[in-house]
C-alpha positions in Angstrom: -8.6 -27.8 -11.0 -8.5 -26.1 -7.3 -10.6 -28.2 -5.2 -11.8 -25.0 -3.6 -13.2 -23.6 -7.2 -16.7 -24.2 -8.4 -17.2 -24.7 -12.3 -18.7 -21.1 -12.8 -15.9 -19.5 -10.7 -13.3 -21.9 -12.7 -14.7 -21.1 -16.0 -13.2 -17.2 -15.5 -10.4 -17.8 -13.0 -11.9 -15.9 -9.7 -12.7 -18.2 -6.5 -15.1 -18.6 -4.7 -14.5 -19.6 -1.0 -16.3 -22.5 0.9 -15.7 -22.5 5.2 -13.2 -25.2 4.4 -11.0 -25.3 1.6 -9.1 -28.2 0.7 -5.6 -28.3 2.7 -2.7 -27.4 0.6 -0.4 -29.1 2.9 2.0 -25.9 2.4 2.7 -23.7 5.6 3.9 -20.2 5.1 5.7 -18.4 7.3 5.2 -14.3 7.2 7.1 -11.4 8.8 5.5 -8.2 9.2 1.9 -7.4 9.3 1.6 -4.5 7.5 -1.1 -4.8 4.1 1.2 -7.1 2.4 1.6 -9.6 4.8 -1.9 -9.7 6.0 -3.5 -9.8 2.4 -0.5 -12.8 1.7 -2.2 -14.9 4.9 -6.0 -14.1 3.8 -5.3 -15.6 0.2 -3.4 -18.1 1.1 -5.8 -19.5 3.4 -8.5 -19.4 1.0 -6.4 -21.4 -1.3 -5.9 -23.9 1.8 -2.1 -23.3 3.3 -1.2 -22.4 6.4 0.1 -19.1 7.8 1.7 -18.1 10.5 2.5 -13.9 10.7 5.3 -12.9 12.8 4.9 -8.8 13.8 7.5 -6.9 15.6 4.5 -4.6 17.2 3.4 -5.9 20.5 0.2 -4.4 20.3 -2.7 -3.9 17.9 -4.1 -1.2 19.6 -1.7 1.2 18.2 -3.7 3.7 15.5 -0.8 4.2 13.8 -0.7 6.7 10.9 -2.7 8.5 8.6 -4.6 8.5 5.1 -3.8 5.6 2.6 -5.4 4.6 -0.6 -7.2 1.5 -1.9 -7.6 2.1 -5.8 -10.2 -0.7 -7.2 -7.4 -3.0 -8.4 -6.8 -3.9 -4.7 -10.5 -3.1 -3.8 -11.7 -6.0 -5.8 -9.5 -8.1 -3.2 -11.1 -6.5 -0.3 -14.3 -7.3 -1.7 -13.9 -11.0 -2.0 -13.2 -11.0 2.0 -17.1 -11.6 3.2 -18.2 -8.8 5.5 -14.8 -6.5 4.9 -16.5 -4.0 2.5 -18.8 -3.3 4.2 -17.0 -2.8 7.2 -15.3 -0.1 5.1 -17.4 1.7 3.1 -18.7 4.2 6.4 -14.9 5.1 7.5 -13.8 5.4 3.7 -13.6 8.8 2.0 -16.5 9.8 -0.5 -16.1 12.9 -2.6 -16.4 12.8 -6.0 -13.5 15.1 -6.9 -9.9 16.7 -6.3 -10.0 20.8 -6.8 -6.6 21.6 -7.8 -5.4 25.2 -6.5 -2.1 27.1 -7.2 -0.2 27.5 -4.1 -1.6 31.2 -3.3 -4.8 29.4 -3.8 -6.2 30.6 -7.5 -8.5 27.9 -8.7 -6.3 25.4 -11.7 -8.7 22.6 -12.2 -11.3 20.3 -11.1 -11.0 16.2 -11.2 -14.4 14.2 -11.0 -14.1 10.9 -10.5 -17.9 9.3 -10.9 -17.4 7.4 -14.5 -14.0 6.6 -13.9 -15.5 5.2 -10.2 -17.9 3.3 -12.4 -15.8 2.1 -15.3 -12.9 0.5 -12.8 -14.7 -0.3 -9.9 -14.8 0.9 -5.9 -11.9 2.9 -4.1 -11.2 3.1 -0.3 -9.4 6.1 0.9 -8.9 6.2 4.9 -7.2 6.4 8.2 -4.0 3.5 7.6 -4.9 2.1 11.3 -8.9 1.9 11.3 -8.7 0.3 7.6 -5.8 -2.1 9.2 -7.2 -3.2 12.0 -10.7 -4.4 10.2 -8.1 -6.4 7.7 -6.2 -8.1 10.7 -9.5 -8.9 12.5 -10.7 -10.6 9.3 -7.6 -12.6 8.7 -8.0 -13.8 12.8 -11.5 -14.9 11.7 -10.6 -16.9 8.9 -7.9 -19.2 11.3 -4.4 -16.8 10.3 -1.8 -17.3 12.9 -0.3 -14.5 13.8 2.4 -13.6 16.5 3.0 -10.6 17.9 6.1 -8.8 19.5 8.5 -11.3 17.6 12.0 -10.3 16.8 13.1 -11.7 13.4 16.6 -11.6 14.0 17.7 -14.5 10.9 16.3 -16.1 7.7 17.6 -19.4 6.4 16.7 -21.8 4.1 17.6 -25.1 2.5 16.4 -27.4 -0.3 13.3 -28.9 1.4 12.3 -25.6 3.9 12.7 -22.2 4.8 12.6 -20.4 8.1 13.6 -17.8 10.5 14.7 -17.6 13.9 12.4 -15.0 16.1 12.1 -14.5 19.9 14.9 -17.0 19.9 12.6 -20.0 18.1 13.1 -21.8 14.9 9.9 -21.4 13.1 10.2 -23.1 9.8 7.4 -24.0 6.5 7.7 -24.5 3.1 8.5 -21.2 2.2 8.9 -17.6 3.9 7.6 -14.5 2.7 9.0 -11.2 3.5 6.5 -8.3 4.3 8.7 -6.2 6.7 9.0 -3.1 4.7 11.4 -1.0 3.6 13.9 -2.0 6.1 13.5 -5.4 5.5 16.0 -8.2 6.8 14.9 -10.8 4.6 16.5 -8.7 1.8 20.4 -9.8 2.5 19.0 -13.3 2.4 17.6 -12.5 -1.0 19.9 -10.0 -2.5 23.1 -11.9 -0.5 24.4 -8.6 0.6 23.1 -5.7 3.1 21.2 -3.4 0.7 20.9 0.3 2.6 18.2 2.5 2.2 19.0 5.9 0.4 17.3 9.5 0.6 14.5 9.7 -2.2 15.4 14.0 -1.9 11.8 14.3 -0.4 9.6 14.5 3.1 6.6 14.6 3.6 4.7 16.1 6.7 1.4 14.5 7.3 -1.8 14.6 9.9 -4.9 13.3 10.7 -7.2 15.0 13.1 -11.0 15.9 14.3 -12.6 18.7 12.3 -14.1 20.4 14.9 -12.4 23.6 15.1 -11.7 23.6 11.1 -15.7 24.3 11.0 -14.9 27.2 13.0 -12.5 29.3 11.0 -13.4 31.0 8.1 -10.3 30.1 6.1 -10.8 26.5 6.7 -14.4 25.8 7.0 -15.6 25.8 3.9 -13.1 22.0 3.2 -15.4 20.8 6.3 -18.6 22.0 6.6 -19.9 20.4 3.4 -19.2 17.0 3.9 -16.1 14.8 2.6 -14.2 17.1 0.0 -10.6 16.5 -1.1 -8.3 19.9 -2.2 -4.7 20.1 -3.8 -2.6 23.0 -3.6 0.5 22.8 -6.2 3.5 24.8 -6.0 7.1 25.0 -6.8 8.8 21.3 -5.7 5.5 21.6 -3.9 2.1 20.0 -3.4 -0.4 20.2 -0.6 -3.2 17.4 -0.6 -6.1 17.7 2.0 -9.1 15.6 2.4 -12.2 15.9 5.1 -13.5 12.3 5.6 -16.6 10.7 7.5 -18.7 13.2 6.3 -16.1 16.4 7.1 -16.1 15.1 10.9 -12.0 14.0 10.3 -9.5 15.9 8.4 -6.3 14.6 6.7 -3.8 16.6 5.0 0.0 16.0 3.4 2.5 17.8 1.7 5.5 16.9 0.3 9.0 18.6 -0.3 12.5 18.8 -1.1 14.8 17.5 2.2 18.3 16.4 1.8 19.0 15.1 5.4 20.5 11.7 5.2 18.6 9.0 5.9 20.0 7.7 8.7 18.9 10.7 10.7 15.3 8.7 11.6 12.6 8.3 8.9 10.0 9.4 10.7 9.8 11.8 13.8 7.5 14.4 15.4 6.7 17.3 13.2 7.6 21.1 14.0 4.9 23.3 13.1 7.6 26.4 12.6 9.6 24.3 10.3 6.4 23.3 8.0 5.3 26.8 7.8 8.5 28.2 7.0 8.3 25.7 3.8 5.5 27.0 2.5 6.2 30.5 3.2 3.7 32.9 0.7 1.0 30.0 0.0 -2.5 30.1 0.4 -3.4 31.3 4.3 -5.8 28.5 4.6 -2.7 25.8 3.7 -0.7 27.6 6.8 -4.3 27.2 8.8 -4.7 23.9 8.6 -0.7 23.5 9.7 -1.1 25.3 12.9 -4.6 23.8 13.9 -3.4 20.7 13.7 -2.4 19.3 17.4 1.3 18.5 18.4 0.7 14.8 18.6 -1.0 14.5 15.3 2.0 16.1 13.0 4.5 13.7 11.5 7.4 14.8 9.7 8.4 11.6 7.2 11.5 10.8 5.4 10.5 9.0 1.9 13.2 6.4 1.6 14.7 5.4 -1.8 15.9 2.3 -2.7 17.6 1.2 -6.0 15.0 -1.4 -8.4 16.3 -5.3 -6.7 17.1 -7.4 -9.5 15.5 -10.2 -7.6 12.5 -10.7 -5.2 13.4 -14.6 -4.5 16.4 -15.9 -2.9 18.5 -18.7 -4.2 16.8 -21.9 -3.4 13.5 -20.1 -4.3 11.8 -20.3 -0.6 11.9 -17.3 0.2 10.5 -13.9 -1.1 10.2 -10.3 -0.9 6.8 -9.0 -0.9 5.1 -5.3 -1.0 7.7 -2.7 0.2 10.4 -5.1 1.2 10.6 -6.2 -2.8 9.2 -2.4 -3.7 8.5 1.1 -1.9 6.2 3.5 -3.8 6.5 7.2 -3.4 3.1 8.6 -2.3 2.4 10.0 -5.5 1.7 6.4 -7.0 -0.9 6.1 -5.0 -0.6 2.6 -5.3 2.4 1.3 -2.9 -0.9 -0.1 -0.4 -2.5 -2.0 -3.5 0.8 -3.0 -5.1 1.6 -4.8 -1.6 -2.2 -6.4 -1.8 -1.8 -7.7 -5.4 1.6 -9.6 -4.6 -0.7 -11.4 -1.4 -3.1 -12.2 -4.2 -1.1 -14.1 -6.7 1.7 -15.4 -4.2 -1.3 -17.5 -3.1 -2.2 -18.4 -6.5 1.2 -19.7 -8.0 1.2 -21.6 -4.3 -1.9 -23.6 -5.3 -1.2 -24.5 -8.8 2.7 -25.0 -8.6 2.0 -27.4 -5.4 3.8 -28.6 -2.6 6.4 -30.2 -4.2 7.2 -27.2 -6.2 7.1 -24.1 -3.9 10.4 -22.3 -5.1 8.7 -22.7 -8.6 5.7 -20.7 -7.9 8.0 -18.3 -6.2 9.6 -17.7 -9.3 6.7 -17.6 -11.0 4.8 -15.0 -8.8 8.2 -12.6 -9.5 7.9 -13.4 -13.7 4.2 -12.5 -13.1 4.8 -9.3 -11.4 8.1 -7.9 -11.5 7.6 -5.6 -14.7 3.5 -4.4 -14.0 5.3 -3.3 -10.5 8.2 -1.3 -11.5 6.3 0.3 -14.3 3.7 1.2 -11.7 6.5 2.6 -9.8 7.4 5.1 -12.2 4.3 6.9 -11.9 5.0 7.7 -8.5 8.1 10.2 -10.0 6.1 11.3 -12.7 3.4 12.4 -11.4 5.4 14.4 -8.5 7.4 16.1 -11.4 4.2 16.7 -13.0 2.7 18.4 -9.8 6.3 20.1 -9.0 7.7 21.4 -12.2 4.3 22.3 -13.5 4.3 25.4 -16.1 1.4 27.4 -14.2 1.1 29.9 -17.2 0.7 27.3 -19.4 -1.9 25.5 -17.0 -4.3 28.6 -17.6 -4.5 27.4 -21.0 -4.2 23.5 -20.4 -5.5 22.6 -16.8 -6.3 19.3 -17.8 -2.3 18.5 -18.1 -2.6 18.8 -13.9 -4.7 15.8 -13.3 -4.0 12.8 -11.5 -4.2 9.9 -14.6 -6.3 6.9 -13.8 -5.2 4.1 -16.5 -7.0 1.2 -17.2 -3.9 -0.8 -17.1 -3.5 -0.4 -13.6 -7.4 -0.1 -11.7 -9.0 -2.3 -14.1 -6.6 -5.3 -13.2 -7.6 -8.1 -11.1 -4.8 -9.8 -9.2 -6.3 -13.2 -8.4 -8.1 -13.3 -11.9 -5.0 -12.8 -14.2 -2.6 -15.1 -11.6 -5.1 -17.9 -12.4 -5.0 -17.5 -16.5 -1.0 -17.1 -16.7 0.7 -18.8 -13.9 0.1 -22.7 -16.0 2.0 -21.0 -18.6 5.0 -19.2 -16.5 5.3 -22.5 -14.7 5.3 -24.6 -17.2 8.3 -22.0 -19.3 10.1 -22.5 -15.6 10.3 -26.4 -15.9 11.8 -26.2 -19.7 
């Protein structure tokens, strides 16, 4: 049994953490420290390796981005981290609900999520860079290494390490985790061939800005002025999601839509407030409102890059793997790319502890047998619930406006990362070594 583990916490699987676990004796080396990578540090040093991040960024002052979403499969990770919840819980959003709207703005539906919130657990909706930078400032806390401004320019591996070669330094350990996102270099290591990203067919343009002069006009007020609230708008190949946060103080808002453009053209790139209005010429006047208030600087126009299912997330010698949108990007409609990502950090660390030093490429296998098909099904929902939202029937909505709403399964916000890595992993390990 984990050294780390008390017989209560053993009994069920979950850990509790003491100041100083017992020492692994495995070093992992991470590139990119995005949610993946961090969360893969933060577990692994409560199971007692070491971690080292490498980040491109040379700065973590950069507020970069928007909303994201927590649901309470990865919340239950955040709230093992002492003092990270409640860090949180002021800058996360609180409504209890999504009003769904047709595009001209006719009430469809309304969600409520309280006994859904109750049955699965907490949810953390907010800005990408305030929620990141609490999550990086915890991981420096508990001892996690990390490196910033480093150029990953190679991966390599043999049968006793792995490493890469960044800023012109071999950094090696005893196995290497890629977090780098969708444009990942570790994947020609894994894969063994360059593996280019592809256009998904959609964009999104997205914002985050003060409320202030929302509470001003009286098409827009009424999202603000009442505290946090959370709207969709649905149309044609369509939807419009806005959210007012911190009690209405900060607004959010993203829509997604057809775009063609080839990838290579630049993923992400300042947003033209012509070109978003002209896309959602004859909706709702508040939806165009909300376009133009928003400032230059805070409108992104983002590509959503495709890429095929991998067949593998672990490379040859098994010392190396793909984690969070490296081994699998999420379309915004999942709403779960950010806790997908958080889940793999959670039971890399896991299979690390109980498959040992001596037998690191079998608890990378194992983590990838553990995870590989609860991922790409989760996936899926990502397309399904945009076709749902874009090719709904809205005549047949009038009589069914319950076919609109966002699903929340079981199978997916009632799971716990950590908890089920614990009661399979002897088994998948022991099925690797027969």
């Amino acid at each position: 049994m984990a050294p780390y583990m008390d017989e209560n916490s053993a009994s069920n699987g979950t850990s509790t953490t003491t100041d100083k676990p017992t020492p692994s004796g495995i070093r992992v080396v991470i590139v990119g420290c995005g949610y993946a990578g961090l969360t893969a540090a933060i577990e692994c040093t409560r199971k007692g390796h070491s971690c080292i991040i490498l980040e491109s960024f040379k700065s973590t002052n950069v507020q970069l981005g928007d909303v994201i979403s927590f649901g309470s499969n990865s919340s239950r990770i955040f709230q093992r981290w002492p003092g990270v919840s409640e860090q949180l819980d002021p800058i996360t959003h609180k409504s209890q609900c999504l009003k769904y709207k047709t595009w001209t703005g006719e009430d469809i539906y309304t969600q409520y999520w309280g006994s859904e919130e109750e049955n699965f657990g907490k949810r953390y909706n907010g800005h990408r860079g305030e929620i990141h930078k609490i999550v990086y400032d915890h991981a420096i806390e508990q001892g996690v290494e990390i490196r910033l401004g480093q150029q990953v320019t190679e991966y390599f591996e043999n049968d006793n390490e792995a490493g890469v070669i960044s800023n012109g330094e071999r950094i090696t350990g005893d196995v290497v985790l890629g977090a780098d996102g969708v444009r990942s270099k570790a994947r020609q290591l894994v894969l063994g061939y360059d593996d280019a990203p592809k256009p998904s067919g959609y964009a999104i343009y997205r914002a985050w800005m003060s409320s202030d002069d929302l509470a001003k006009n009286d098409l827009t007020k009424d999202l603000v002025i009442n505290g946090d609230s959370h709207t969709g708008w649905l149309g044609p190949d369509i939807h419009f999601l806005a959210a007012s946060i911190k009690d209405g103080k900060e607004f959010s808002w993203v829509f997604t839509h057809k775009d063609e453009r080839d990838v290579d053209e630049g993923w992400s790139e300042p947003g033209n407030h012509d070109d978003a209005c002209r896309i959602l010429e004859g909706w709702d006047p508040a939806v165009h409102a909300l376009v133009r208030m928003t400032p230059p600087e805070k409108l992104v126009d983002w590509k959503l890059v495709y890429r095929d299912p991998l067949p593998t997330w672990i490379s040859e010698k098994g010392r190396t793997a793909l984690i969070g949108d490296a081994a699998h990007p999420f379309l915004p409609t999942s709403i779960q790319g950010a806790s997908q990502a958080m889940e793999d950090g959670a039971c890399i660390a896991v299979c690390l502890q109980l498959a040992g030093k001596d037998h690191v490429d079998d608890a990378l296998r194992a983590f990838e047998k553990i995870r590989y098909d609860r991922v790409r099904k989760i996936q899926k929902t990502g397309e399904t619930t945009r076709d749902q939202w874009h090719k709904a029937d809205f005549d047949n909505l009038k009589k069914n406006p319950e076919a609109i709403k966002l699903k929340r399964e079981e199978w997916v916000l009632n799971h716990d990362a950590e908890t089920h890595a614990y009661s399979v992993c002897p088994d998948v390990l022991a099925s690797l070594r027969h």
